[in-house]
C-alpha positions, 0 to 999 in steps of 0.5 A: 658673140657671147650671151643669150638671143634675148642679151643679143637683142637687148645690146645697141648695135648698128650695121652700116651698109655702103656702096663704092659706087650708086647702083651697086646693090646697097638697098637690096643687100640691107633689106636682106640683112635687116629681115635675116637678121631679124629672123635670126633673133626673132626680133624685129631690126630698125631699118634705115635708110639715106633716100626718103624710103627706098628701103622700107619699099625693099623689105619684106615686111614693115612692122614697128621695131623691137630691138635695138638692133638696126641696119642703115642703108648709107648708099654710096657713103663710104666716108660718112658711114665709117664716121658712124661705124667707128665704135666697136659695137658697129660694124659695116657692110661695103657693097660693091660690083662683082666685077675687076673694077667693082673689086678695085673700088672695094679695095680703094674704099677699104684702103681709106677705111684703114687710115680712119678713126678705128682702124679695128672697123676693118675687122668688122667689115664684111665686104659683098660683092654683087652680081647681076649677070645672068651668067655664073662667071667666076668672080675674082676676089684675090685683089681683097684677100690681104685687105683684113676684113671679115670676109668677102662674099659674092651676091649671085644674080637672083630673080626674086632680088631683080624685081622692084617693090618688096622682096619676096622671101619665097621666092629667093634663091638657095645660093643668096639664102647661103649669102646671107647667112655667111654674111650673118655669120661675118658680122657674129649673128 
């Protein structure tokens, strides 16, 4: 994206971020978002959310925000939260398991994305899977090469994002530091 950190900060843009299925990871990766992308614009983001507060108890941090950059936690809402991507400054983040199952529903999601209102929205779409193996089995993510969006990435297990209660930035490891900016880096931050 073209312009300035501060022409950056001043543009309205909201990143959606939904999960095929609950339980799949969706709070975790928006807290994760909202903090990189705030330190990447050394603003502070509008975090939000679909359950009464679960998120602000995953940031790091809570402080009034200030920009006009937010990350909204829609849950396992896909549908609704391709009605609210669907303008070009919005995009979205789908979240699903890092399994063969969690891969296919991913799939199936993005499938019902395409027909929508904007069928660019899959362009803006970053997929990630989460991981929560102990274990660093490969994870298969072939069946979602041909599917459009900006990239898929794969959240490796971490003890630091495994802990309920705020994130500890510390504490997390390389590998999800790397997850996160190339999520950052798909959604043009």
């Amino acid at each position: 994206m073209p312009g300035s950190r501060r022409a950056a900060a001043q543009r309205a843009r909201t990143v959606l971020v939904t999960g095929v299925a609950g339980g799949t990871g969706t709070t975790t990766v928006a807290a994760l978002l909202a903090d990189a992308i705030g330190g990447r614009l050394d603003v502070v983001v509008q975090a939000t959310d679909h359950s009464g507060g679960e998120l602000a108890a995953r940031l790091p941090t809570l402080q009034p925000a200030t920009s006009r950059v937010t990350v909204h936690d829609m849950g396992a809402h896909v549908d609704p939260a391709v009605v609210l991507a669907a303008t070009p400054e919005n995009s979205l983040v789908v979240v699903g398991r890092a399994t063969a199952d969690g891969a296919a529903e991913v799939r199936a999601a993005l499938a019902s994305i395409a027909e929508a209102p904007d069928p660019a929205l899959v362009g803006r779409s970053v997929v990630v899977l989460v991981d929560r193996g102990v274990t660093r089995d490969p994870v298969d993510t072939r069946q979602l090469d041909d599917t459009g969006v900006a990239a898929v990435l794969v959240l490796r297990a971490d003890r630091a994002l495994s802990r309920p209660g705020r994130i500890q930035v510390g504490a997390i490891s390389d590998t999800t530091i790397a997850t996160v900016s190339g999520l950052l880096t798909a959604l043009g931050w």
